[in-house]
C-alpha positions as a LaTeX table, in Angstrom:
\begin{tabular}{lrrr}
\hline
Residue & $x$ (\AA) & $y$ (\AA) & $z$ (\AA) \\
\hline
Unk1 & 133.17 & 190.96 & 104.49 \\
Unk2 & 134.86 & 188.39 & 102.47 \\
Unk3 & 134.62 & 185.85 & 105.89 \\
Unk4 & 130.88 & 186.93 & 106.18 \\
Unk5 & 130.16 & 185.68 & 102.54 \\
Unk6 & 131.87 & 182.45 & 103.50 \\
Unk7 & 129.69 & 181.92 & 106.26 \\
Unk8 & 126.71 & 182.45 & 104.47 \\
Unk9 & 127.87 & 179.83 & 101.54 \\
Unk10 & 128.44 & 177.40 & 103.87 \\
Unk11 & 125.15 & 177.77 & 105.79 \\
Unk12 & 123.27 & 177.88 & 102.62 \\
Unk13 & 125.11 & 174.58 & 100.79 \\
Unk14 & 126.06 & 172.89 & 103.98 \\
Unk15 & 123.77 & 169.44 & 102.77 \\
Unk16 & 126.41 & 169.41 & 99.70 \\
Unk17 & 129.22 & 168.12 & 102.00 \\
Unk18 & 127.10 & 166.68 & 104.65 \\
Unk19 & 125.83 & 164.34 & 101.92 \\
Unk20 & 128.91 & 163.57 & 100.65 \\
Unk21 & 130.42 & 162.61 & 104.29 \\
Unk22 & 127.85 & 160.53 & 104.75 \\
Unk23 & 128.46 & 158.81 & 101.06 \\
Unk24 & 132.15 & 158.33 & 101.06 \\
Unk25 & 132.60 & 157.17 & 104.52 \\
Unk26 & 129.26 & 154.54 & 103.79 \\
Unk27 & 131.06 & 153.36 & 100.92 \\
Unk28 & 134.53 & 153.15 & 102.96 \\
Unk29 & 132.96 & 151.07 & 105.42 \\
Unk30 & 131.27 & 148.71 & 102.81 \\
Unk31 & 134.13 & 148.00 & 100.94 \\
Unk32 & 136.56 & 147.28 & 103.67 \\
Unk33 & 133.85 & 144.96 & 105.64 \\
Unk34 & 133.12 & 142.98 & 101.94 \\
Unk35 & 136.12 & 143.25 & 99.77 \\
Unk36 & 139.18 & 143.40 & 102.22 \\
Unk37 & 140.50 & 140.42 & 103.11 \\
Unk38 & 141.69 & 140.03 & 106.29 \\
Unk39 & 145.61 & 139.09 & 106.63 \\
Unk40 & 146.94 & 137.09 & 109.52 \\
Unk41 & 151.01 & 136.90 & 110.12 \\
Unk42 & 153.32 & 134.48 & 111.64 \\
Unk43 & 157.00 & 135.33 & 112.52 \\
Unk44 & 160.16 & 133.09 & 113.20 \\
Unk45 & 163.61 & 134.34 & 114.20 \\
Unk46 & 166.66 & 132.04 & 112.85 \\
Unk47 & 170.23 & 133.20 & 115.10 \\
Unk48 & 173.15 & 132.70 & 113.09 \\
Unk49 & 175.41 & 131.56 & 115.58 \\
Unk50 & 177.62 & 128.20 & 115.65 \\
Unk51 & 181.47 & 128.68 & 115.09 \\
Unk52 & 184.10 & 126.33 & 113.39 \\
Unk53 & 186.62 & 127.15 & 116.04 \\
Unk54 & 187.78 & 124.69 & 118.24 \\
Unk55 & 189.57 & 124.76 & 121.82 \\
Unk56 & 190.35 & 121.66 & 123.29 \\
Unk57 & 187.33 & 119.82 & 121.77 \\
Unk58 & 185.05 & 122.79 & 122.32 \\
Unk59 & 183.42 & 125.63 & 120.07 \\
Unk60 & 184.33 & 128.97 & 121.05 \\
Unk61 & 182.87 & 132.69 & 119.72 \\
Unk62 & 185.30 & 134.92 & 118.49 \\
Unk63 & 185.21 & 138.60 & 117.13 \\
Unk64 & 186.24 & 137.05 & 113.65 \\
Unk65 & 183.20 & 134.25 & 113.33 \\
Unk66 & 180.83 & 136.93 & 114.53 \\
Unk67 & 181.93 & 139.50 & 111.61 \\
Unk68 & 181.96 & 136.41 & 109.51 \\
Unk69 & 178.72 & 135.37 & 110.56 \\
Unk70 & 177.45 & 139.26 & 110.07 \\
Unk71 & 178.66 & 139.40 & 106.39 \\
Unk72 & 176.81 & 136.05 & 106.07 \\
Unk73 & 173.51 & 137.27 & 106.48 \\
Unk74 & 173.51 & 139.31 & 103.63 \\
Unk75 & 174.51 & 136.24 & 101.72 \\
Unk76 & 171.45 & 134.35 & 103.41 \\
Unk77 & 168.90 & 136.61 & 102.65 \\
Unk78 & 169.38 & 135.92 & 99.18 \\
Unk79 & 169.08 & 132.38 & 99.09 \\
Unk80 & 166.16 & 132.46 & 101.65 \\
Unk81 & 164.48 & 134.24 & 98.73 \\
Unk82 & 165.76 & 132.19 & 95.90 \\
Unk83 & 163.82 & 130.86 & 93.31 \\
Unk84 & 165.39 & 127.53 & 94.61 \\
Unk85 & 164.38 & 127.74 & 98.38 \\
Unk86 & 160.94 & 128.57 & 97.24 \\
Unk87 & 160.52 & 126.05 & 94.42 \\
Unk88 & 161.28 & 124.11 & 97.56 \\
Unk89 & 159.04 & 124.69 & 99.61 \\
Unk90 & 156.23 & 124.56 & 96.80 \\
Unk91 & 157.01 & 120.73 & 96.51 \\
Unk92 & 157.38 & 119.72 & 100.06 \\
Unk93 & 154.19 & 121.96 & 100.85 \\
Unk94 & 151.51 & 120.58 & 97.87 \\
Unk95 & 148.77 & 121.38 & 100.24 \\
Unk96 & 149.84 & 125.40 & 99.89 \\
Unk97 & 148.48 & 125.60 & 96.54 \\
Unk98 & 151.15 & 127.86 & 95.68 \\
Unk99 & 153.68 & 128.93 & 93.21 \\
Unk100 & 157.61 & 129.49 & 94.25 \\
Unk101 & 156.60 & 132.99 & 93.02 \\
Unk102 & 153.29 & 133.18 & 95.18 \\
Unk103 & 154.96 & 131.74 & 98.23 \\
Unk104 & 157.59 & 134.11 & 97.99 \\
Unk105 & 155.35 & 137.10 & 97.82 \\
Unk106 & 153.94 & 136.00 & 101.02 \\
Unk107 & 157.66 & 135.86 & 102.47 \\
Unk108 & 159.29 & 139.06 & 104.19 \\
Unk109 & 163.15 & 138.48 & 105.13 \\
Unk110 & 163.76 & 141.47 & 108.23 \\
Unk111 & 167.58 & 141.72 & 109.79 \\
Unk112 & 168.82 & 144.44 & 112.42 \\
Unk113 & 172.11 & 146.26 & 111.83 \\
Unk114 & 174.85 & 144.51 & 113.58 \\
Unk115 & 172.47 & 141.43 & 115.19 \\
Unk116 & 173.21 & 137.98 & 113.87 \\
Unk117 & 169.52 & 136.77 & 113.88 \\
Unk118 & 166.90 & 136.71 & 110.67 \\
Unk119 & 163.32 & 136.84 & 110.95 \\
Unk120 & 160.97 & 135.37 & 108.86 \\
Unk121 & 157.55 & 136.61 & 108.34 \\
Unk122 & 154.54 & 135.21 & 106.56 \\
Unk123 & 151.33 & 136.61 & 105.63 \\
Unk124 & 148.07 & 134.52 & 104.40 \\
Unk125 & 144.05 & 134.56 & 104.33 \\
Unk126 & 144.45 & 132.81 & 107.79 \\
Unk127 & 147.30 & 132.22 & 110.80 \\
Unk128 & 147.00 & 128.73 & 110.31 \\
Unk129 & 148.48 & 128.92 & 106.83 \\
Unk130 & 151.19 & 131.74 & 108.01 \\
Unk131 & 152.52 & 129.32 & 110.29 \\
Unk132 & 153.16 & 126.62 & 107.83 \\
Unk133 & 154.58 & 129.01 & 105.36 \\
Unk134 & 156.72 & 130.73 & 107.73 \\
Unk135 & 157.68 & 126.96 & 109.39 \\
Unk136 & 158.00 & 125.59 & 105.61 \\
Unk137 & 160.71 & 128.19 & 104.49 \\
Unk138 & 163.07 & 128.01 & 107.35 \\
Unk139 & 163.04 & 124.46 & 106.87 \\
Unk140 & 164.01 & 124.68 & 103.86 \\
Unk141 & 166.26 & 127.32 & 103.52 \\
Unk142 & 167.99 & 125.96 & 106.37 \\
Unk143 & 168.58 & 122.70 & 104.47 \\
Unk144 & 169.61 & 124.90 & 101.27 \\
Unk145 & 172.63 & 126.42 & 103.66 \\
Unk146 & 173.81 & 122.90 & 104.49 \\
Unk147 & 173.94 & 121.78 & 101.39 \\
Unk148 & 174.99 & 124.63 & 99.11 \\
Unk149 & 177.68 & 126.18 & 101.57 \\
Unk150 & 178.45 & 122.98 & 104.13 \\
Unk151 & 177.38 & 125.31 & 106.89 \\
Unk152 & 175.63 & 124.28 & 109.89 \\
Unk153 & 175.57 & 127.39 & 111.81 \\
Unk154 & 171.71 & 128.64 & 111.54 \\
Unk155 & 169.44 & 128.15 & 114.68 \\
Unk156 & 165.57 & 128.26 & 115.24 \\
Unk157 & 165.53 & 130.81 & 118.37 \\
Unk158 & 161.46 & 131.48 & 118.09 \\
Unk159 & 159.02 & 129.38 & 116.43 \\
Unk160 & 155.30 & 130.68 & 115.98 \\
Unk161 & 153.01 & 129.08 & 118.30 \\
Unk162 & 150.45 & 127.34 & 116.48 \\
Unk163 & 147.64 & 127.52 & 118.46 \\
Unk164 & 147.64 & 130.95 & 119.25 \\
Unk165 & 144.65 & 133.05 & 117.66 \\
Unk166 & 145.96 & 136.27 & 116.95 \\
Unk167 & 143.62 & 138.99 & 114.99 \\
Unk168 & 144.24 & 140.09 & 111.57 \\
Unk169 & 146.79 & 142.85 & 111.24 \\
Unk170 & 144.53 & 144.91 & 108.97 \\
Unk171 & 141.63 & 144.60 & 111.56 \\
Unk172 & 141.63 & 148.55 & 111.97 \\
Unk173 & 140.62 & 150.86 & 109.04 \\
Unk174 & 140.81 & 154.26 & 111.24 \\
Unk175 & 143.06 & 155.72 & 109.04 \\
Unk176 & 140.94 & 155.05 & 105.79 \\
Unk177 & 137.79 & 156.11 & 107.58 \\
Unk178 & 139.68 & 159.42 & 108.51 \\
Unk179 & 141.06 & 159.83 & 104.84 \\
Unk180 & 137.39 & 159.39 & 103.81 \\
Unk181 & 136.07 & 161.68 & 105.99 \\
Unk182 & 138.18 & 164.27 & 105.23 \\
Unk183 & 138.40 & 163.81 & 101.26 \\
Unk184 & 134.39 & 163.95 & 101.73 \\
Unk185 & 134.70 & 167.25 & 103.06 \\
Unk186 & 137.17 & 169.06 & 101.51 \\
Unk187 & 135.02 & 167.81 & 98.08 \\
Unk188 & 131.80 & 169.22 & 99.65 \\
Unk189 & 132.64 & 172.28 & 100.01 \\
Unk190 & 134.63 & 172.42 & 97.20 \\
Unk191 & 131.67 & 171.93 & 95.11 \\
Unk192 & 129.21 & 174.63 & 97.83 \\
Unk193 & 131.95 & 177.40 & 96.60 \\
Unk194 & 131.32 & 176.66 & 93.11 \\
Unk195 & 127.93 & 176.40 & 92.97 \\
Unk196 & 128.25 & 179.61 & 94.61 \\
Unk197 & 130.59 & 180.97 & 92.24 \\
Unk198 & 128.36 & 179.92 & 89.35 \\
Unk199 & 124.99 & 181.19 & 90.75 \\
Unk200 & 123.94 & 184.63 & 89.38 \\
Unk201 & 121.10 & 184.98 & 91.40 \\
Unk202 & 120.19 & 187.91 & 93.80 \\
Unk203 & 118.42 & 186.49 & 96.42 \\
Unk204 & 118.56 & 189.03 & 99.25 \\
Unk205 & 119.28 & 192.88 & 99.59 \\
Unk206 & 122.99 & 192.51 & 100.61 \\
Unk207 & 123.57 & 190.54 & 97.12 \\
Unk208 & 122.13 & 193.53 & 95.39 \\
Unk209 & 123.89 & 196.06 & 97.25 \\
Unk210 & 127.33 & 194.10 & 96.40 \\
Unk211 & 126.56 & 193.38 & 92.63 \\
Unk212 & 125.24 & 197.10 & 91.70 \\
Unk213 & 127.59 & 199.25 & 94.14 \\
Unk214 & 124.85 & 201.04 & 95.02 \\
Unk215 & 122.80 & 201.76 & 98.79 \\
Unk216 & 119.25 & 200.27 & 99.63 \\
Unk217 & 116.83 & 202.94 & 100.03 \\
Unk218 & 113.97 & 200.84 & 100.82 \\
Unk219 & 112.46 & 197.44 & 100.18 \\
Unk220 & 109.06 & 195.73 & 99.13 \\
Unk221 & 107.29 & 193.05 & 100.95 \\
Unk222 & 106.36 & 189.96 & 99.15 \\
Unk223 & 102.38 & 190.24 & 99.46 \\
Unk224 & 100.92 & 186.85 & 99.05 \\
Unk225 & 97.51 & 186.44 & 96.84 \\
Unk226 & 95.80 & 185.14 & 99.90 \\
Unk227 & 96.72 & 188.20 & 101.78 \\
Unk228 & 95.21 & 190.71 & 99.12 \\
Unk229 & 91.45 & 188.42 & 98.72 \\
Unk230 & 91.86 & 189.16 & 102.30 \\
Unk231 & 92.19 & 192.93 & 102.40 \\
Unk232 & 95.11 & 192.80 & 104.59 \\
Unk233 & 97.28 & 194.57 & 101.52 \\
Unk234 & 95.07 & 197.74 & 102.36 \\
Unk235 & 95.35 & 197.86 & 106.25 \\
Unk236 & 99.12 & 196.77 & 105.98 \\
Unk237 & 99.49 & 199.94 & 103.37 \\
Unk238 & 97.54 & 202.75 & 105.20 \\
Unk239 & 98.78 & 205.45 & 102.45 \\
Unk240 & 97.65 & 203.70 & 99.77 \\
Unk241 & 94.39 & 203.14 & 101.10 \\
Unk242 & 94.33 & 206.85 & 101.50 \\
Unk243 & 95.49 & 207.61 & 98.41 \\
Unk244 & 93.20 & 205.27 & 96.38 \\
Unk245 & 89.87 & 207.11 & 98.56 \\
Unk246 & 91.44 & 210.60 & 97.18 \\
Unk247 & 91.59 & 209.56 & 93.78 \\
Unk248 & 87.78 & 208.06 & 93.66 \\
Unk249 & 86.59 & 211.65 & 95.11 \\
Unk250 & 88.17 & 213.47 & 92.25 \\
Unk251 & 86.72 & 211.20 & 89.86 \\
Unk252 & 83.10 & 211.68 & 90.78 \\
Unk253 & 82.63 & 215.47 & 90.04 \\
Unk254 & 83.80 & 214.82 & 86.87 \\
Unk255 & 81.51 & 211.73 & 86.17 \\
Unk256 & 78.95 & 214.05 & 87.57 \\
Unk257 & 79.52 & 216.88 & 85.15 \\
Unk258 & 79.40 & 213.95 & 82.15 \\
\hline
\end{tabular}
């Protein structure tokens, strides 16, 4: 019964989240085609790799200056994003426009357990710009390392190629449409089971049967004032025609008699 009543609220209020699909998910795609900017992103990956050990006039790699190296890159993700490295790259890079503090919003330092190499990522309005961000800090952060710690052990193994045209990465807004969609419904009928809830109404025979407890014996037809200037009240209600001709024949005697 209860499943029955549920069908019948959603067939009678199913505009109220139809509407409101159609609303939210307009207004989703709106905003993100007018207001979101889109975000381009340019990586480079720095190898920390050169060894002060020596054999006959050679460098060699040994377990030690790779666990050395290893510990380093903690160390080297903090100066990377040091006030200093950025204040940097704000004055070689005047054209940026930017802050030490905006360019360093803009900077993401990623590492992988036990690996010895750094990326760098930038983000900006346009890929352009992400490459000379990205370019800008390894620069100088690399030139930070030589002359704060008198190391010369970081090497460019990737650069970002600069005339690539990659898309934005927040071209696709499936998820947000989905989120929308869904939030649209779940409102809808949220509101279709309150109205529903709220509505004291008896609109059909079932709703009277379920408010009053009670069993329908029988039911009146709506008769329409066109129908009765018609006389099709009388010929749809035989026994009241009937009943109306008895009454006028016991009425005339007693006119009669008067």
């Amino acid at each position: 019964m209860e499943l029955q009543h549920y069908l019948k609220v959603v067939k009678r209020y199913w505009w109220i989240p139809a509407l409101l699909v159609i609303v939210i998910c307009t207004a989703a795609y709106v905003y993100t085609n007018k207001y979101v900017k889109p975000v381009y992103q340019a990586s480079t990956d720095l190898i920390v790799n050169k060894t002060e050990s020596t054999v006959a006039g050679q460098q060699i790699i040994d377990q030690n200056s790779i666990n050395t190296n290893l510990m380093l890159i903690n160390t080297y993700k903090q100066i990377i994003k040091s006030p200093s490295v950025m204040k940097r790259v704000a004055d070689q890079h005047p054209e940026f426009g930017m802050s030490a503090t905006q360019i360093s919003d803009k900077i993401a330092v990623n590492t992988m357990k036990d690996a010895q190499i750094i990326t760098l990522v930038a983000k900006a309005d346009d890929y352009g710009t992400a490459v000379q961000l990205v370019n800008g800090v390894s620069n100088a952060f690399r030139g930070s390392v030589t002359e704060l710690m008198k190391l010369n052990n970081i090497t460019v193994l990737t650069e970002p190629d600069p005339l690539a045209a990659p898309g934005p990465i927040n071209s696709s807004h499936t998820v947000l449409y989905i989120f929308s969609f869904l939030l649209a419904a779940l409102l809808g009928f949220g509101i279709a089971f309150l109205v529903d809830y709220l509505d004291d109404k008896v609109r059909t025979a079932d709703d009277l049967e379920s408010e009053l407890g009670i069993t329908m014996l029988a039911s009146i037809g709506k008769i329409k004032q066109k129908d009765m200037a018609q006389g099709k009240v009388r010929t749809a209600i035989p026994f009241a025609r009937e009943a109306a001709v008895r009454g006028k024949q016991e009425l005339r005697p007693a006119e009669e008699q008067r």
